[in-house]
C-alpha positions in Angstrom: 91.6 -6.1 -94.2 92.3 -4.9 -90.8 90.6 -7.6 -88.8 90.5 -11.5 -89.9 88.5 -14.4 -88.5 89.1 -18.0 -89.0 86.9 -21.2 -88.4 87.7 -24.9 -89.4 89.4 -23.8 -92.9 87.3 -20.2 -93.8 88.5 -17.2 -93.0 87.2 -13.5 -93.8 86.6 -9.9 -92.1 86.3 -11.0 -88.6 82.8 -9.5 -87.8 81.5 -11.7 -91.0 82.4 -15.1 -89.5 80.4 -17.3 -87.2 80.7 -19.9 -85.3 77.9 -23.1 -85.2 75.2 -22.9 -81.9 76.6 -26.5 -81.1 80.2 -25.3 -80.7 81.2 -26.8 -77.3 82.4 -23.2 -76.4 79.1 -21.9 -76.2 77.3 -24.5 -73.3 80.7 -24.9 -71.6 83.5 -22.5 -72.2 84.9 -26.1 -73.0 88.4 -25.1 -74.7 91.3 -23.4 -74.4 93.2 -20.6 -76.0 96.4 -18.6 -76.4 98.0 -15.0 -78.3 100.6 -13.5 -79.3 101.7 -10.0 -79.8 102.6 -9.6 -83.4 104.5 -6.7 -85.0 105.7 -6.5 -88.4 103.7 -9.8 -90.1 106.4 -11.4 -87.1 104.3 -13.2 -84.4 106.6 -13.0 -81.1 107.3 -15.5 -79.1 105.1 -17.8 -81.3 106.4 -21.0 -80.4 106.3 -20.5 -76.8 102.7 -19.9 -76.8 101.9 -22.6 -78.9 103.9 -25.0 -76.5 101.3 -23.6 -73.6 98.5 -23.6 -75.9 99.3 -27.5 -76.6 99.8 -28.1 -73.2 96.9 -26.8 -72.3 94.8 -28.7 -74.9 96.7 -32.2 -73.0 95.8 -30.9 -69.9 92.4 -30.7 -70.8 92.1 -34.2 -72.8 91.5 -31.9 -76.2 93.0 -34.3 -78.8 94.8 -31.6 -81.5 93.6 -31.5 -84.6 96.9 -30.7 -86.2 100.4 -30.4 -85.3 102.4 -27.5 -83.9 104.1 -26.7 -87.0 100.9 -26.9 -89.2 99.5 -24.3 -86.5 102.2 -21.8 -86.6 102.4 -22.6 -90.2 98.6 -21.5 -90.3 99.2 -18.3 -88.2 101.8 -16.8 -90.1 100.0 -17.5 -93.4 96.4 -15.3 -91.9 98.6 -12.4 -90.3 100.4 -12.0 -93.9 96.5 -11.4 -95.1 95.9 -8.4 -92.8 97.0 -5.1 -92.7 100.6 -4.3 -91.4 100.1 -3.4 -87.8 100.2 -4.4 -84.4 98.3 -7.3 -83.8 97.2 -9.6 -81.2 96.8 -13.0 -82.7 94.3 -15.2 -81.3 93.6 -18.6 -81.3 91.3 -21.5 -79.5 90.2 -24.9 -79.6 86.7 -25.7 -78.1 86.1 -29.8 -78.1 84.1 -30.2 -80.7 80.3 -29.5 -81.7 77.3 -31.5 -80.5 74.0 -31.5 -79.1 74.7 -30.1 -75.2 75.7 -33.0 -73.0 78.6 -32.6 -70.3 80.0 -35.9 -71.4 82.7 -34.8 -74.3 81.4 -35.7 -77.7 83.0 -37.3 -80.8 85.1 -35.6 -83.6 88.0 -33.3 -83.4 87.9 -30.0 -81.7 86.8 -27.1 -83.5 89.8 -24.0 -84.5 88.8 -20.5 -84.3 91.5 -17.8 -85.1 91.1 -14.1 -84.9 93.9 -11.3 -85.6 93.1 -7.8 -84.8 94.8 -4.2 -84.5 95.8 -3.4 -80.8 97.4 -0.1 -79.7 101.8 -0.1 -80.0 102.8 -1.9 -76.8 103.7 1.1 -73.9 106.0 -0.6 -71.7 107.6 2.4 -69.8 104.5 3.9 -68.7 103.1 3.8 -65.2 99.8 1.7 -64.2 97.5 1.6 -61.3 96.3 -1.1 -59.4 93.3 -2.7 -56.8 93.4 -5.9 -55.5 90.6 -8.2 -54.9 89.8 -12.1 -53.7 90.8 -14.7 -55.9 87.5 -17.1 -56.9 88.7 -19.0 -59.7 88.9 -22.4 -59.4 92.2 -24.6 -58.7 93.2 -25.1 -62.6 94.9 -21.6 -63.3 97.6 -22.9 -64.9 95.4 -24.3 -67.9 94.8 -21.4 -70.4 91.0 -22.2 -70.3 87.9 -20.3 -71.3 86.3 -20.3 -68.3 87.3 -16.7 -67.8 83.8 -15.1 -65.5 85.7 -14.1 -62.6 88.8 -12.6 -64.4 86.2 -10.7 -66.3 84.4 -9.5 -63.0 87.7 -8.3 -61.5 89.3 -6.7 -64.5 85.4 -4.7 -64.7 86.0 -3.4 -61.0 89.5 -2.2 -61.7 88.2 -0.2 -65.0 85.3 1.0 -62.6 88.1 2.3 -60.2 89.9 4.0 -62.4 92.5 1.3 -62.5 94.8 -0.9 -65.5 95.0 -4.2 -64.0 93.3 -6.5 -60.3 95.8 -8.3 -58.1 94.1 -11.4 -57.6 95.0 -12.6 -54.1 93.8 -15.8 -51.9 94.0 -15.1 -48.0 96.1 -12.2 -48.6 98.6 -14.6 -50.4 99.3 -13.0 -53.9 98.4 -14.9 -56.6 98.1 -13.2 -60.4 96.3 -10.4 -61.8 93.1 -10.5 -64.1 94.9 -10.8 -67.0 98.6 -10.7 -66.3 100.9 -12.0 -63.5 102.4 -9.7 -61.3 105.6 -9.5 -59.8 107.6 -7.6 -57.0 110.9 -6.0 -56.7 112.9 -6.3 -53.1 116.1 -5.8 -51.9 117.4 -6.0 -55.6 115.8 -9.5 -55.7 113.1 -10.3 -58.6 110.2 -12.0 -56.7 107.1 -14.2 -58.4 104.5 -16.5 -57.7 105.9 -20.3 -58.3 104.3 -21.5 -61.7 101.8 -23.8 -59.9 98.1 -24.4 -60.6 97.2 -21.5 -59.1 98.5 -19.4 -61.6 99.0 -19.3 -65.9 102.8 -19.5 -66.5 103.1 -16.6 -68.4 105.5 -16.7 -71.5 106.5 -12.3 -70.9 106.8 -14.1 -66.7 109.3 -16.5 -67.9 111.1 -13.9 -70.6 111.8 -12.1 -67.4 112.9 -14.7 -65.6 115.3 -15.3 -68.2 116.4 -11.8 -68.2 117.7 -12.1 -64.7 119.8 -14.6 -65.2 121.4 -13.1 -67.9 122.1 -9.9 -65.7 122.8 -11.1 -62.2 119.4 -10.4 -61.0 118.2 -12.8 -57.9 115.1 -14.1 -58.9 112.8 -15.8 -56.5 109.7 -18.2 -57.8 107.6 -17.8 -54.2 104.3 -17.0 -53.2 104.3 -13.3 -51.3 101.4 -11.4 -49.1 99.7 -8.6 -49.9 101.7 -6.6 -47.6 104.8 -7.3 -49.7 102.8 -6.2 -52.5 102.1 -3.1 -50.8 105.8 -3.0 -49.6 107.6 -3.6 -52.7 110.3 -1.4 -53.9 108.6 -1.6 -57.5 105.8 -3.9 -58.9 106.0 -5.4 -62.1 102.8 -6.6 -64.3 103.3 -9.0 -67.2 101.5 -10.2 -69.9 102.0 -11.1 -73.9 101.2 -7.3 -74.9 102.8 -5.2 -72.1 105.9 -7.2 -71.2 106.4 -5.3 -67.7 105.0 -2.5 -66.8 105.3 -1.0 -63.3 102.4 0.2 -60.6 102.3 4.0 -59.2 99.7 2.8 -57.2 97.2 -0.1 -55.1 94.1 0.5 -53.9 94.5 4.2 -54.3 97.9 4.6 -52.9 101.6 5.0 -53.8 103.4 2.4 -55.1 106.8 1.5 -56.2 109.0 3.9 -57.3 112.1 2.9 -55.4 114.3 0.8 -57.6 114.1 2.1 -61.0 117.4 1.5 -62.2 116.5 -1.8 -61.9 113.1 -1.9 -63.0 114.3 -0.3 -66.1 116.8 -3.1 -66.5 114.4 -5.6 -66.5 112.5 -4.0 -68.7 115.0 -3.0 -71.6 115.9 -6.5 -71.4 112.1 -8.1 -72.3 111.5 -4.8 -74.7 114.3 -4.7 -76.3 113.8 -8.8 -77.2 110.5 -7.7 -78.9 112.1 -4.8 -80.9 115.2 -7.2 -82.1 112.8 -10.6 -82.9 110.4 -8.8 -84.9 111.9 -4.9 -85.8 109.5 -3.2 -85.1 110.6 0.3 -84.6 108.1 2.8 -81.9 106.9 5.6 -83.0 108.9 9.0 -82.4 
């Protein structure tokens, strides 16, 4: 099959399976959720997102219902079922099912899986920007699925013709819509610190990692829009692009003044992907 869906032990064609009205998910977004880019029946960087996704789950008071190596034992037996492409592998835990009451009910949460085709990850090419208000609440760094105003910014960017929103509070840069963002200055790699106002991104810290091995200052500090709009290149991150640079905010030229070193950086987080799973791109 080339789409699979998993709930509490069945599993199928993904648009087949359902999931119970009383599913705390439903009433409260109450749950939390990470995925993985997977290439090859190999699920990259698995155990780094199912360290956030546990985290999150603890941060959240979600007891687990199984251990980490039962779930990553789990995921790599369902992407084995479905056909051999890239995939993005999915997976939640909502709190449990019940009749709707805020208070959290009994019983252990409820597992929902999904693995379906996504397009070959295009790291090299160029993306545009917009920026808009941040309006989430102050628990960013919990992978949560209280997602409304990501979705509302990431609509206005497709509306403008752009990939990605730059999420910003007071003109203080936080994250994007669905990525983090990063900025390139004076040959120093600058990012938002990995506080609660942002998701600690496991492609964020792959390139934090990267500069390190190659000499690169990094800097984990919050920046203005201005440097945004400044920057010699901007980086977005996330678990299916890795690091993709912006041509352009808000409608105007962007970037495009380090690219040696944008290129580095870049090689460096790709080229992990291509060795970890061997995946070869198309020609």
């Amino acid at each position: 099959m080339d789409a699979l869906g998993y709930y509490n032990g069945a599993w199928g064609p993904l648009d087949d399976m359902t999931v119970p009205m009383n599913d705390r998910g439903n009433y409260f977004g109450d749950g939390v959720y990470d995925s993985a880019l997977t290439a090859n029946r190999v699920i990259f960087t698995l155990g780094e997102h199912v360290d956030r996704f546990f985290k999150s789950a603890e941060l959240l008071e979600i007891a687990p219902s199984c251990t980490k190596d039962e779930l990553k034992a789990l995921l790599n037996d369902l992407v084995r079922k479905v056909d051999n492409a890239p995939l993005l592998s999915y997976w939640q835990w909502t709190r449990g099912t019940g009749r709707r009451a805020h208070s959290f009910p009994g019983g252990k949460p409820n597992l929902t899986i999904m693995l379906a085709p996504v397009p070959p990850p295009d790291v090299y090419r160029k993306i545009r920007l917009i920026t808009r208000p941040d309006t989430r609440f102050l628990h960013c760094n919990i992978k949560t699925l209280n997602l409304l105003p990501n979705v509302i910014a990431a609509q206005r960017a497709k509306e403008q013709g752009a990939h990605e929103a730059v999420l910003h509070r007071s003109g203080v840069v936080t994250e994007c819509a669905h990525s983090n963002v990063h900025i390139l200055k004076g040959g120093a790699f600058v990012t938002h610190p990995a506080d609660n106002l942002i998701l600690a991104g496991v492609a964020r810290a792959r390139l934090l990692a990267a500069c390190t091995r190659l000499g690169v200052p990094a800097e984990e500090r919050a920046f203005t829009l201005d440097e945004l709009y400044g920057a010699d290149e901007i980086l977005v991150s996330s678990t299916s692009t890795f690091g993709r640079s912006a041509e352009s905010v808000d409608g105007k030229p962007a970037g495009g003044k380090a690219p040696e070193l944008l290129r580095k950086l870049q090689d460096a987080v790709f080229g992990e992907f291509l060795s970890e799973t061997g995946w070869k791109p198309a020609a």
